[in-house]
TITOR-158310 format. One record per atom (N, C-alpha, C): x, y, z; residue number from 1; residue in three letters. Coordinates in steps of 0.1 Angstrom, whole numbers, padded with zeros to 4 digits. Atoms other than C-alpha are relative to their C-alpha. Example, Ala and Ser with C-alpha at 12.3 -4.5 7.8 and 13.67 -1.06 7.14 Angstrom:
    xx    yy    zz seq type
  0009 -0012  0000   1  ALA
  0123 -0045  0078   1  ALA
  0009  0012  0000   1  ALA
 -0009 -0011  0000   2  SER
  0137 -0011  0071   2  SER
 -0008  0011  0008   2  SER
END
This chain:
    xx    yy    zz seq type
  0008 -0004  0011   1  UNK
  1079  1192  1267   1  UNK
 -0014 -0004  0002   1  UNK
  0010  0003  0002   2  UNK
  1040  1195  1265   2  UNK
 -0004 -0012 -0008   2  UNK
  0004  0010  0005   3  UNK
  1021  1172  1251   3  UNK
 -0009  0008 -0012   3  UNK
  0006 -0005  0009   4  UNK
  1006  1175  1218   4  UNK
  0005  0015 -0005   4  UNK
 -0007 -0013  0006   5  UNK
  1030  1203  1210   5  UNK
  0008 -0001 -0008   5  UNK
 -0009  0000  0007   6  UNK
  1055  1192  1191   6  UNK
 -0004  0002 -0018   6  UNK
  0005  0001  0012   7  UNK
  1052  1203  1154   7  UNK
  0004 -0010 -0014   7  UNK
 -0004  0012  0007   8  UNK
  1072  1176  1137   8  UNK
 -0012 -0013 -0001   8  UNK
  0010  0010  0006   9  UNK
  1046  1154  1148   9  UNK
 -0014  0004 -0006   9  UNK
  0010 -0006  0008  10  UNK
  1017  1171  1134  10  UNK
  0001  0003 -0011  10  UNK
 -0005  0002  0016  11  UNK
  1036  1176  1103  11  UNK
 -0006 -0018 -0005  11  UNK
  0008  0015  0001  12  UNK
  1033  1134  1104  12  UNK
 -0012 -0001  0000  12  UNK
  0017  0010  0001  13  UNK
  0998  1133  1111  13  UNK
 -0006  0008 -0016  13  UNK
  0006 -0005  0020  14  UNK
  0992  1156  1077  14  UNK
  0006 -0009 -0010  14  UNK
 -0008  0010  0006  15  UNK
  1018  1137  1061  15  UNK
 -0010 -0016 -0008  15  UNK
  0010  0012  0001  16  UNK
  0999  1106  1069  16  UNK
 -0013 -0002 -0007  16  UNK
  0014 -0001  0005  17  UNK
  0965  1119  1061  17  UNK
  0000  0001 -0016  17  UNK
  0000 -0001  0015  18  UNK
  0977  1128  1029  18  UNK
 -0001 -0011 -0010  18  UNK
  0001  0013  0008  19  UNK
  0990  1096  1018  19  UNK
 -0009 -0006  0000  19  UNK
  0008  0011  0003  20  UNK
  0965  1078  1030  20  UNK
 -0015  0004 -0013  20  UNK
  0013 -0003  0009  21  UNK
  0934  1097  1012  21  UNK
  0008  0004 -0016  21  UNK
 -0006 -0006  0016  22  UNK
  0960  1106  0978  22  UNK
 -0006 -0009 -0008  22  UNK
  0012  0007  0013  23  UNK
  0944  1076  0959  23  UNK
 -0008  0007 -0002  23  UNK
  0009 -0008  0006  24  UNK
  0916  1097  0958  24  UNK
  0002  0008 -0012  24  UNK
  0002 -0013  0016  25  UNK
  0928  1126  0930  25  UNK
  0016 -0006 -0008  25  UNK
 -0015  0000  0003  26  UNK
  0962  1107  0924  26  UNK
 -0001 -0013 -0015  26  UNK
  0001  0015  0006  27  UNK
  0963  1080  0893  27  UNK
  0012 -0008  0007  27  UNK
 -0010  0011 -0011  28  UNK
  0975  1050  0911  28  UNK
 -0002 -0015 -0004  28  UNK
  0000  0017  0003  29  UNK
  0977  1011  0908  29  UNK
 -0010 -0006  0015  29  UNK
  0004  0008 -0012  30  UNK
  0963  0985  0936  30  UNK
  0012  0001  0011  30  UNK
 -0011  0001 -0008  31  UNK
  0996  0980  0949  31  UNK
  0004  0017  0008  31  UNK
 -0004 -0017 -0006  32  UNK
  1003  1020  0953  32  UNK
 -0007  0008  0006  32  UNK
  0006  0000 -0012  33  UNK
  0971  1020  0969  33  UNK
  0003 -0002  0015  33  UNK
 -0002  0006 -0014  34  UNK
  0974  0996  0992  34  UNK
  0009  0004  0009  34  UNK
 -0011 -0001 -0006  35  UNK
  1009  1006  1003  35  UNK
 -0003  0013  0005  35  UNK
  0003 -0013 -0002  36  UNK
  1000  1045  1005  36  UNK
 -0014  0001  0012  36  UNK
  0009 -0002 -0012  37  UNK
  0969  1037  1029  37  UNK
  0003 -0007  0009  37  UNK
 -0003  0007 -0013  38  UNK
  0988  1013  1049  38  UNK
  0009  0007  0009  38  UNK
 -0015 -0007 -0002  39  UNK
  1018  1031  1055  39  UNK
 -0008  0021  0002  39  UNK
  0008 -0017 -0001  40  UNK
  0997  1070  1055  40  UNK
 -0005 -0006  0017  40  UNK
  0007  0002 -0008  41  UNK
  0974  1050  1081  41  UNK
  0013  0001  0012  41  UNK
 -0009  0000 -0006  42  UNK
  1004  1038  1102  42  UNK
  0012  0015  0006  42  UNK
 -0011 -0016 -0002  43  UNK
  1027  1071  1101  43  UNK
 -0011  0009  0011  43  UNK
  0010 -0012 -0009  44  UNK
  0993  1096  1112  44  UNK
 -0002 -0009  0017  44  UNK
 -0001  0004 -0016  45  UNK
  0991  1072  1143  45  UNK
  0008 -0005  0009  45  UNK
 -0017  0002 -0013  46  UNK
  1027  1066  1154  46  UNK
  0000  0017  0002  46  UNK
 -0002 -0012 -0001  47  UNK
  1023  1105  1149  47  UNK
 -0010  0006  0015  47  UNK
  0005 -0005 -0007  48  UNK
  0996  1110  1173  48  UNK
  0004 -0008  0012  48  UNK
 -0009  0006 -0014  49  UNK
  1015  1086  1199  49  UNK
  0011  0008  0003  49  UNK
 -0013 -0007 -0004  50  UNK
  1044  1104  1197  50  UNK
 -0009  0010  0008  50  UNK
  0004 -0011 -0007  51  UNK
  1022  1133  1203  51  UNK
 -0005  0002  0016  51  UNK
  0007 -0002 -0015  52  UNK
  1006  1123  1233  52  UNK
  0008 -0006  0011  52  UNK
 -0015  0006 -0010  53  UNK
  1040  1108  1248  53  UNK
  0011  0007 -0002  53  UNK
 -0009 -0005  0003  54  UNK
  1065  1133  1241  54  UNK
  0014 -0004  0002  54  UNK
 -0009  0005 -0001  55  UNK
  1090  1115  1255  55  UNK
  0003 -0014 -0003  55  UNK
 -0003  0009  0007  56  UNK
  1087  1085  1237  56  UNK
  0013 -0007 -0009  56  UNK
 -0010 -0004  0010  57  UNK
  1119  1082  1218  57  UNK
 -0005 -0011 -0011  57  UNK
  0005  0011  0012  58  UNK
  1108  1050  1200  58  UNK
 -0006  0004 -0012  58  UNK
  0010 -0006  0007  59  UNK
  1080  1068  1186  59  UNK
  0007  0007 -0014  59  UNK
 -0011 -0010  0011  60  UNK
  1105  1092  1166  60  UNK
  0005 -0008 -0010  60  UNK
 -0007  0009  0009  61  UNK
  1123  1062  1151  61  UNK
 -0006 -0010 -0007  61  UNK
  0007  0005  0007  62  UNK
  1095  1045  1141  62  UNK
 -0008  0004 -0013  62  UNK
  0004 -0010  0011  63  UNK
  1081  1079  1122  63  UNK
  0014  0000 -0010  63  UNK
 -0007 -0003  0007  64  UNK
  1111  1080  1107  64  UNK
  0004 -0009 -0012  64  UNK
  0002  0013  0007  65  UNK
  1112  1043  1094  65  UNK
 -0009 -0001 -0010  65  UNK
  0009  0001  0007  66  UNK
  1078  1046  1083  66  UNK
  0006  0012 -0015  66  UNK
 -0009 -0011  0012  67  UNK
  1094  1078  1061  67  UNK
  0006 -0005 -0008  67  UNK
 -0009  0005  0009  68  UNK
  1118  1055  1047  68  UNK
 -0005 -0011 -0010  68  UNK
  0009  0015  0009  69  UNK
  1094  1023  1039  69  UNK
 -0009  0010 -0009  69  UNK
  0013 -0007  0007  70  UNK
  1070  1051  1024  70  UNK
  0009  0008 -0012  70  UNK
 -0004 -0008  0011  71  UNK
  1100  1068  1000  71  UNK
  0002 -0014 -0007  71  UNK
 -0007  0017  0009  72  UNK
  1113  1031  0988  72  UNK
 -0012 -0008 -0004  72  UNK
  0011  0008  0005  73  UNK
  1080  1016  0983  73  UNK
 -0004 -0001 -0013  73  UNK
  0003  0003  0015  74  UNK
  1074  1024  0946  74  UNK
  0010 -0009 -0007  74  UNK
 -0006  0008  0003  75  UNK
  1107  1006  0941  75  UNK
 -0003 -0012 -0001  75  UNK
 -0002  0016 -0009  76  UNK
  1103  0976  0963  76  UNK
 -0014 -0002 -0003  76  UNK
  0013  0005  0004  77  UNK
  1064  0973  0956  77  UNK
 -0002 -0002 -0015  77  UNK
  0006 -0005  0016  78  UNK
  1064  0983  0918  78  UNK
 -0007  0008 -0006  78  UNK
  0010 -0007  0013  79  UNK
  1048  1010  0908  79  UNK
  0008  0014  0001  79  UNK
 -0004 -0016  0000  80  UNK
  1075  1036  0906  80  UNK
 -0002  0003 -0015  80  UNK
  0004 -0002  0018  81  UNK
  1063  1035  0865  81  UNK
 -0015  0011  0006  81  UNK
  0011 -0012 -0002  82  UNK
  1034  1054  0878  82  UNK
  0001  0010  0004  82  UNK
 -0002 -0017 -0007  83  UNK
  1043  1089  0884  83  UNK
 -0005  0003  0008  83  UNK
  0007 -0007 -0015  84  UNK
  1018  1105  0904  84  UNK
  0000 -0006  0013  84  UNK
 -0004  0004 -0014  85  UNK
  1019  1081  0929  85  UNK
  0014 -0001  0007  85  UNK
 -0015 -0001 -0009  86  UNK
  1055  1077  0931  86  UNK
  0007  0011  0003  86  UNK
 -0004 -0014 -0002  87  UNK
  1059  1111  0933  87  UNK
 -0007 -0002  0010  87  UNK
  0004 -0003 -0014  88  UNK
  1037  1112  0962  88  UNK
  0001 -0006  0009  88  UNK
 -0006  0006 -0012  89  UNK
  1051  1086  0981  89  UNK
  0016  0006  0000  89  UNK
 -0017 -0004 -0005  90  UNK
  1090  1099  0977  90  UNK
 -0005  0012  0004  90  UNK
  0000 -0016 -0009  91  UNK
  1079  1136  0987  91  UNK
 -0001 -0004  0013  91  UNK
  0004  0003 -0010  92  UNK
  1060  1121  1011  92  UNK
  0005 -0008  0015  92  UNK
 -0009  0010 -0007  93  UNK
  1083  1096  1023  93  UNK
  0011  0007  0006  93  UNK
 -0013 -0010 -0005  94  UNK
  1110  1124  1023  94  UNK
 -0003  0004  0013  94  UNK
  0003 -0008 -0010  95  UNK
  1094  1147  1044  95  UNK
 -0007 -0011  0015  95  UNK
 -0004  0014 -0010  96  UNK
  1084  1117  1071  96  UNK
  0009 -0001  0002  96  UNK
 -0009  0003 -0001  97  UNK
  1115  1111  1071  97  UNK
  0013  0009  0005  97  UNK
 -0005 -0014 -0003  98  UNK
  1128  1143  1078  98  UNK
 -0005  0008  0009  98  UNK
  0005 -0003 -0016  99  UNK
  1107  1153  1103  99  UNK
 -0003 -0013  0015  99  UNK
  0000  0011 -0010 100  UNK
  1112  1121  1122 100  UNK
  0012  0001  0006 100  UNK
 -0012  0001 -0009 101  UNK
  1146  1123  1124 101  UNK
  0003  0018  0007 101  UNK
  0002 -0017 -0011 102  UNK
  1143  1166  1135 102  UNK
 -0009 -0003  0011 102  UNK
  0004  0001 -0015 103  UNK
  1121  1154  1162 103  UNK
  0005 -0010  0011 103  UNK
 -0010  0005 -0004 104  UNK
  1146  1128  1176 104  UNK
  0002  0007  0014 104  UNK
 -0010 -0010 -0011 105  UNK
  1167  1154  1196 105  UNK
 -0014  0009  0012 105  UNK
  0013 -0004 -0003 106  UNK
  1133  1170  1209 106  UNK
 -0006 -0011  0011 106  UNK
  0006  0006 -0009 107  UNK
  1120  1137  1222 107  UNK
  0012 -0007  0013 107  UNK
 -0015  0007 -0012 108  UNK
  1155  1123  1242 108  UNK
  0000  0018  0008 108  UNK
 -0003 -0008 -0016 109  UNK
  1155  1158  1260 109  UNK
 -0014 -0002  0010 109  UNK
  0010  0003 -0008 110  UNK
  1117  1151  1270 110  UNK
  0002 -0014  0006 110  UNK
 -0002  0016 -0010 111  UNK
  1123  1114  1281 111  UNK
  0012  0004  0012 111  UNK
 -0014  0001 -0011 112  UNK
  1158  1127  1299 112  UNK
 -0011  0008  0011 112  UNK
  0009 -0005 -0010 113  UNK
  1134  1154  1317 113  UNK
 -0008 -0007  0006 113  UNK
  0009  0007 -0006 114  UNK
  1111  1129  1329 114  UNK
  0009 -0010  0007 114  UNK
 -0003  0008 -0011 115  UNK
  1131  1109  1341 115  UNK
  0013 -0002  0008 115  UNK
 -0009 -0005 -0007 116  UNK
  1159  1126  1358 116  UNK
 -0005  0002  0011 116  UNK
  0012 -0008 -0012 117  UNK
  1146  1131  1392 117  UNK
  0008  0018  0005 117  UNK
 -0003 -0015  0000 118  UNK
  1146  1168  1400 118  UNK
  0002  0005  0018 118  UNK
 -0005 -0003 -0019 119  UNK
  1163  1183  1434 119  UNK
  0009  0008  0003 119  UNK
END
């Protein structure tokens, strides 16, 4: 697999971008801040690692993590009372989370290609 091709992860790096700039038009708390630009920031740049490593597998299961800390965080931080933001982290968290684990199977054939020797 090229590099910088896979579309799962470029779904992540919008993903990411989203969360992290959504404070901007979203009503939100400190907390739903903070967690949505830590966690947006983190996601868009495990996304652009994966990208540039396609055979990373780590990479995949760490987008997919981040997916999961980013749908559970209005729980576990507090501010699933705020709609807009908690709505924008479970969408957001979903779909991370969904395209982490659909790019899984994508990155284990690129790691096996690379390091199968060919003959």
């Amino acid at each position: 697999m090229r590099k910088w091709n896979r579309w799962q992860d470029w779904a992540a790096v919008v993903i990411g971008v989203y969360a992290f700039l959504s404070p901007i038009w979203t009503q939100t708390t400190m907390m739903a801040t903070t967690s949505m630009i830590i966690l947006g920031v983190l996601l868009a740049a495990n996304a652009l690692w994966s990208l540039a490593m396609p055979g990373a597998i780590a990479s995949e299961y760490v987008h997919a993590g981040l997916g999961l800390l980013m749908f559970v965080s209005p729980w576990v931080l507090g501010f699933a009372g705020v709609m807009p933001m908690a709505l924008t982290a479970w969408i957001a968290g979903l779909l991370a989370l969904a395209t982490g684990i659909w790019a899984i199977p994508y990155s284990m054939r690129a790691h096996h290609d690379r390091t199968v020797p060919q003959g």
